[in-house]
C-alpha positions in Angstrom: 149.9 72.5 41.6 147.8 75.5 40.4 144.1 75.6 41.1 143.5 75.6 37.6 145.3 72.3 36.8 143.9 70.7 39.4 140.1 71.4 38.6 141.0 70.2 35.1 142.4 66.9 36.3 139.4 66.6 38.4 137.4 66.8 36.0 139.1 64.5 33.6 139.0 61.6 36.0 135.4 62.1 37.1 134.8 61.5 32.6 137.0 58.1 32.5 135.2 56.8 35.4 132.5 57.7 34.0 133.3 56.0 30.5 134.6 53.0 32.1 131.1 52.6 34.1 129.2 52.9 30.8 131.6 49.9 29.1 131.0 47.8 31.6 127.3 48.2 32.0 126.6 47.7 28.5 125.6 44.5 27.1 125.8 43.7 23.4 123.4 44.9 20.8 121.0 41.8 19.4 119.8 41.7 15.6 116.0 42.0 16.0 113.9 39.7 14.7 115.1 35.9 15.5 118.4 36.1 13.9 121.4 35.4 14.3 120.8 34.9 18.3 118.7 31.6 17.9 118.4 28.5 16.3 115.2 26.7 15.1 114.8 22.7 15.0 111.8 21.6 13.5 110.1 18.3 14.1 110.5 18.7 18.2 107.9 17.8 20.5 105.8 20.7 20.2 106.6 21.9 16.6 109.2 24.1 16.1 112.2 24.8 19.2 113.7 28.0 19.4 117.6 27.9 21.5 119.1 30.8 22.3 122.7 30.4 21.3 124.2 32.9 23.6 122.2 31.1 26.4 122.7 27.0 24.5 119.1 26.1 25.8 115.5 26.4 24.8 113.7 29.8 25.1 110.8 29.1 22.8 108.8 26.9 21.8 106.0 27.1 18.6 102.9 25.0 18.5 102.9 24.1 15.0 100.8 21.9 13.7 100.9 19.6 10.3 104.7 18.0 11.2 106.7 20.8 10.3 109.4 19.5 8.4 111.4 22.0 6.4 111.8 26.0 8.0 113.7 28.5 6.5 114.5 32.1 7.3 114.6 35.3 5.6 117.5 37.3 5.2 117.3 39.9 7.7 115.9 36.7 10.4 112.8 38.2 11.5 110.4 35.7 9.1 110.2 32.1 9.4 108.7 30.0 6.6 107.6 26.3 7.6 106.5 23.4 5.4 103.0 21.4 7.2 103.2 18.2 5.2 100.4 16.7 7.0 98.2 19.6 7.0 98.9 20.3 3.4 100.3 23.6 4.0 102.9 26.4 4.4 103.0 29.1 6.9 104.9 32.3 7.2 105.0 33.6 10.5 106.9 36.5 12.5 109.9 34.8 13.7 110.3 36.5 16.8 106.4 36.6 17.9 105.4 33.1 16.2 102.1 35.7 14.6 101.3 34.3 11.7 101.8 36.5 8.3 99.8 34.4 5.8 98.9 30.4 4.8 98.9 28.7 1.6 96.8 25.2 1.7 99.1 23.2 -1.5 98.2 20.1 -2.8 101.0 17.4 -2.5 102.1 17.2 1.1 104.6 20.0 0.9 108.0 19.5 2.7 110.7 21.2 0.8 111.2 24.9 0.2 114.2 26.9 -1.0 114.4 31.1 -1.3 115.3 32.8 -4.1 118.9 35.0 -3.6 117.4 38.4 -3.0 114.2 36.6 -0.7 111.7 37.7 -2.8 110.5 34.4 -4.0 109.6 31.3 -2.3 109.4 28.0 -3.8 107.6 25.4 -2.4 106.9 21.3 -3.5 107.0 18.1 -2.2 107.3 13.9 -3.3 102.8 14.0 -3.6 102.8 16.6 -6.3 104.7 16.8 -10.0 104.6 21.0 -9.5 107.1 23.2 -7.9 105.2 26.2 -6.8 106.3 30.3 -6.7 105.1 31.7 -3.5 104.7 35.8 -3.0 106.8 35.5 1.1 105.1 38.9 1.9 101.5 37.8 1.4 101.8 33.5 0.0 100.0 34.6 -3.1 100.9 32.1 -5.8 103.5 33.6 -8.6 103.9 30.7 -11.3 103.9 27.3 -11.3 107.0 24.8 -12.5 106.1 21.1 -14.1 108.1 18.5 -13.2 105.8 15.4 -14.3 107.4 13.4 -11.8 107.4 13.7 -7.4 109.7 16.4 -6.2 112.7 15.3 -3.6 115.0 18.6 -3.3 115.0 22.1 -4.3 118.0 24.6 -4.9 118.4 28.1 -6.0 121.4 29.6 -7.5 123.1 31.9 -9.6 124.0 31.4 -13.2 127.3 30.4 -13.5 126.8 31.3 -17.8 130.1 33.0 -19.0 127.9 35.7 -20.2 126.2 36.0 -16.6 125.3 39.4 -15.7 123.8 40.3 -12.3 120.5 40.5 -14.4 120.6 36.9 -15.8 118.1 35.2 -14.0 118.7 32.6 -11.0 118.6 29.1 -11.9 115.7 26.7 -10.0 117.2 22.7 -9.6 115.1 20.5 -8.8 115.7 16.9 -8.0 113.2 14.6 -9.4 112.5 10.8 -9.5 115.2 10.0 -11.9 117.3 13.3 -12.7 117.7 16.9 -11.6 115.5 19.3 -13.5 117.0 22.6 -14.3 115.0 25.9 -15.1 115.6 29.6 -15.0 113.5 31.0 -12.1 111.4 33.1 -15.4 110.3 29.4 -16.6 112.5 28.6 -19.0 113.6 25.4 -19.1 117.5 24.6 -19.1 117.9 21.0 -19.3 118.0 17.8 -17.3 120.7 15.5 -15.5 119.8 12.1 -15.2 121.0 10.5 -11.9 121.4 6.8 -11.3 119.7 6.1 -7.7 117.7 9.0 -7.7 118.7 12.5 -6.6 117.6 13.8 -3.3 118.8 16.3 -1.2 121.0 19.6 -3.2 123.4 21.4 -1.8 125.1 24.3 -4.1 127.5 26.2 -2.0 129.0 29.5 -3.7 131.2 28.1 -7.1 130.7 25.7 -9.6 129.5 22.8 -7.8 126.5 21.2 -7.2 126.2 18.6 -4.3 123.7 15.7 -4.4 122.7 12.8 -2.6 120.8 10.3 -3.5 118.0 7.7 -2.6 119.7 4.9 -3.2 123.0 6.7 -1.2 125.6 8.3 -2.7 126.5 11.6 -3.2 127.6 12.7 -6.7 129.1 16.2 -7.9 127.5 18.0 -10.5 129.0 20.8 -12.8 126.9 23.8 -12.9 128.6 24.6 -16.3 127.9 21.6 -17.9 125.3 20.3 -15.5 126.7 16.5 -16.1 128.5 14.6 -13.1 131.9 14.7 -13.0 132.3 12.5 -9.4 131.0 10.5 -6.8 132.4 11.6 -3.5 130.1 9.2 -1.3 128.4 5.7 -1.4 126.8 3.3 0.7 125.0 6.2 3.2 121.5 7.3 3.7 122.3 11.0 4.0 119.9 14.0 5.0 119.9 17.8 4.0 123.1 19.2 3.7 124.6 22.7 4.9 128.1 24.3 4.1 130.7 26.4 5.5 130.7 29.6 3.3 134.3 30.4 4.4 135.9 27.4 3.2 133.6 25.8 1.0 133.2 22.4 3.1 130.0 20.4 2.7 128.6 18.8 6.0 126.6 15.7 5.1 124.1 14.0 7.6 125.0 9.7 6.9 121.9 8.5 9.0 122.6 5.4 8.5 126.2 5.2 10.3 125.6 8.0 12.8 128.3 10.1 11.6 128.6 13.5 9.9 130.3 13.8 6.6 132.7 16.7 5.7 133.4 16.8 2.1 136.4 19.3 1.1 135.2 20.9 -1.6 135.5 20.2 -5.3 135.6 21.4 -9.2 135.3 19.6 -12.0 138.2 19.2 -14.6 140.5 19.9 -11.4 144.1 17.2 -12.0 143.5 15.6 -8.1 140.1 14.9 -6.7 140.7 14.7 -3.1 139.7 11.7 -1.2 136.1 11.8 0.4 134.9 12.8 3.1 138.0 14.7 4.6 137.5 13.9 8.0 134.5 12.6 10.0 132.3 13.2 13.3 131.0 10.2 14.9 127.4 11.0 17.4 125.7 8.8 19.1 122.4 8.9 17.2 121.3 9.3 13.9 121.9 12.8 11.8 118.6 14.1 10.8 120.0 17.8 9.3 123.0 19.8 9.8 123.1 24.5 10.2 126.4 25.9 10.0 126.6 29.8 10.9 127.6 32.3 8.3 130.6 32.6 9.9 131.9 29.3 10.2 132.1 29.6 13.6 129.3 27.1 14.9 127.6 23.9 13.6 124.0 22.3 14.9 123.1 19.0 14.2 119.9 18.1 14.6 119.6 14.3 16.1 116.7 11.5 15.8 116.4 10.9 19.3 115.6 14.4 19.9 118.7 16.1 20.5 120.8 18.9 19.2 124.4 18.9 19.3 126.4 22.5 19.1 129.5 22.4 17.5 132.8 24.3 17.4 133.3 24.1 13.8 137.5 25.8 13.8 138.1 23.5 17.1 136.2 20.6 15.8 134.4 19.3 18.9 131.2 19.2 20.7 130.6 22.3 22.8 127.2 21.1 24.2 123.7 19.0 23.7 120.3 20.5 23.9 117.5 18.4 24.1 114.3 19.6 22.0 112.6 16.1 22.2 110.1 15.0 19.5 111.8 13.6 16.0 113.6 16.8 14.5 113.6 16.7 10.6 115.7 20.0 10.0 117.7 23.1 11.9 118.3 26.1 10.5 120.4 29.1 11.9 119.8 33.2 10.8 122.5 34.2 8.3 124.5 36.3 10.5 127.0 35.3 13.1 126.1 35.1 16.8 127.7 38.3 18.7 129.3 35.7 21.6 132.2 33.3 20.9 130.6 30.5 22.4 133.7 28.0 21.6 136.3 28.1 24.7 139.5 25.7 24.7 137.6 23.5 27.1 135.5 22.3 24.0 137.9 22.0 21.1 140.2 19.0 20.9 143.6 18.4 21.3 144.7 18.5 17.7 143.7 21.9 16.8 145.0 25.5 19.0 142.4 27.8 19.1 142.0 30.4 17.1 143.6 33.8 17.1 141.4 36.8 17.1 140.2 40.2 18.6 140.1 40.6 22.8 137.4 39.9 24.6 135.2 42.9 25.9 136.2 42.6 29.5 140.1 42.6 28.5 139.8 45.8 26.1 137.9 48.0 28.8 140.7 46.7 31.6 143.6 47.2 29.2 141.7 51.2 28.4 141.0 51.4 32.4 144.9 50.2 32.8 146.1 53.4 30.0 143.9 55.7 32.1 145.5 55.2 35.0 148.7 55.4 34.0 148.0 58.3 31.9 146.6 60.0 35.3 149.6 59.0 36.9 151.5 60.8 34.8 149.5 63.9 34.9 150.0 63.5 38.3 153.7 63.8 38.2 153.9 66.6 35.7 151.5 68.9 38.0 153.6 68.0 40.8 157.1 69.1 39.3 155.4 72.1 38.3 154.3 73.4 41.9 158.3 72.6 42.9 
């Protein structure tokens, strides 16, 4: 082998080793901000929980006081907006330092919010007061106020679903009152009404033409965003909490705290020739639902429990993965809106009735399969410098 050759070869596998150190040293990059590592349950025992996904336990906790019922994040996961009923107030704080940004003191005991699609409003009521109120997130400065003349129960914010719909035609504001949905254009305008038998509640409008609504005397009915009239009943004889879906396949999960159980509801369109039976399949706890997060991806689930535990769910494998107790009574769970870098959902968790699923290689098996190529490749070179000093 020729000096030349061999100093180059040296060379060449002093720079894999090198690379190969580096890929197994490096961790994997975290969103900054809260999300999508964590989780927040509000209504533990000292406010607001904060679990690590990655890690499935609690790394933080936030003294809130007031009852925090509902939270909800902004897009990019590093604010955290939280009703105070008690206190009469909402906070915005820094979701990964707990600072707060600003306060608003509402009348009404406010415990329902919703975001606008781009974040840039945040709307704000509750069952004491007849108003729905626009909130400034960056600073809590009141924007405009909506009249309902009647307690508020639910809030939801999507876009128009008009055949004439451009991405300029302002989002729609629905608002469940005592006795029918209230519908307005987030500029004011009013759309219409739809009357609900039992009182709507809780609003769930998952991308399409549906609207999802429980209500007080417990069902769950499915509204047409076209026509805003009901066109089906999917559920009766429940008491069912807030509501979360699976953005990849459209699947409603309903909280039923009255049997214990979570609801999936395959999802639904009105004037379709079969409406398919309700709810598609069922998970049975062992305590009573209080609110349901499902991750962007449809990967995870987190159900927030009344006797102060959270259960973490392999959504594709459909079973339990683990229980995190947060103590306290949580009201509602929320997850960021991106995926979790970890696939937290091994075969050990999923049932019997579904495989797993099929996707990329794990880090660890891409940087042996590279370190098992370089070596062969080196072997190679080996050989070739050999037959060339013979």
């Amino acid at each position: 082998m020729n000096v030349t050759f061999s100093r180059w070869l040296r060379r060449l596998c002093a720079f894999c080793m090198l690379l190969i150190s580096i890929s197994l040293c490096s961790s994997p990059a975290h969103a900054d901000g809260g999300a999508p590592q964590l989780s927040y349950v509000a209504g533990s025992t000292q406010g607001i929980s904060v679990i690590d996904i990655a890690q499935r336990r609690i790394t933080e906790t936030l003294t809130i006081a007031g009852d925090p019922h509902t939270i909800l994040l902004s897009l990019d996961g590093s604010t955290l907006y939280v009703t105070q009923p008690t206190s009469g107030r909402v906070t915005i704080l820094a979701a990964k330092t707990g600072k707060t940004i600003c306060t608003a003191n509402l009348p009404g005991q406010p415990s329902l919010l919703a975001l606008s699609l781009d974040a840039s409003v945040l709307y704000v009521a509750g069952e004491g007061a007849t108003q729905v109120r626009a909130l400034n997130p960056a600073n809590c400065a009141l924007q405009h106020t909506f009249e309902t003349y009647e307690p508020v129960y639910g809030l939801a914010v999507t876009a128009s679903t008009a055949p004439d719909a451009t991405p300029l035609t302002p989002n729609q504001l629905w608002i469940a009152g005592s006795n029918a949905l209230t519908v307005f254009e987030v500029n004011g305008e009013l759309l219409g009404t739809v009357p609900i038998t039992g009182g709507p509640q809780f609003i769930s409008i998952p991308g399409g033409f549906t609207a999802y609504v429980t209500t007080r005397q417990g069902t769950l009915v499915a509204v047409d965003l076209n026509t805003r009239k009901i066109f089906h009943t999917l559920l009766s004889g429940g008491h069912f909490g807030p509501m979360d879906y699976d953005a990849n396949t459209g699947e409603v999960y309903v909280p039923d705290r009255l049997h214990n159980q979570l609801d999936i509801l395959a999802p639904v369109v009105a004037n379709a020739s079969i409406v398919p039976p309700e709810p598609a399949r069922v998970i049975h706890l062992d305590s009573s639902p209080q609110s349901v997060a499902i991750t962007s991806d449809g990967q995870l689930g987190f159900v927030a429990l009344a006797n102060g535990q959270v259960l973490m769910l392999d959504i594709p494998g459909r079973g339990i993965i683990t229980t995190i107790n947060v103590g306290g009574m949580p009201h509602f769970i929320i997850t960021g809106l991106y995926p979790p870098t970890n696939n937290l959902a091994t075969p050990a968790y999923r049932t019997s009735s579904t495989s797993p699923s099929t996707g990329l290689p794990s880090l660890p098996l891409l940087i042996g399969l590279l370190v098992v190529i370089g070596l062969g490749l080196l072997g190679f070179l080996l050989f070739f410098g050999r037959k060339r000093m013979i």
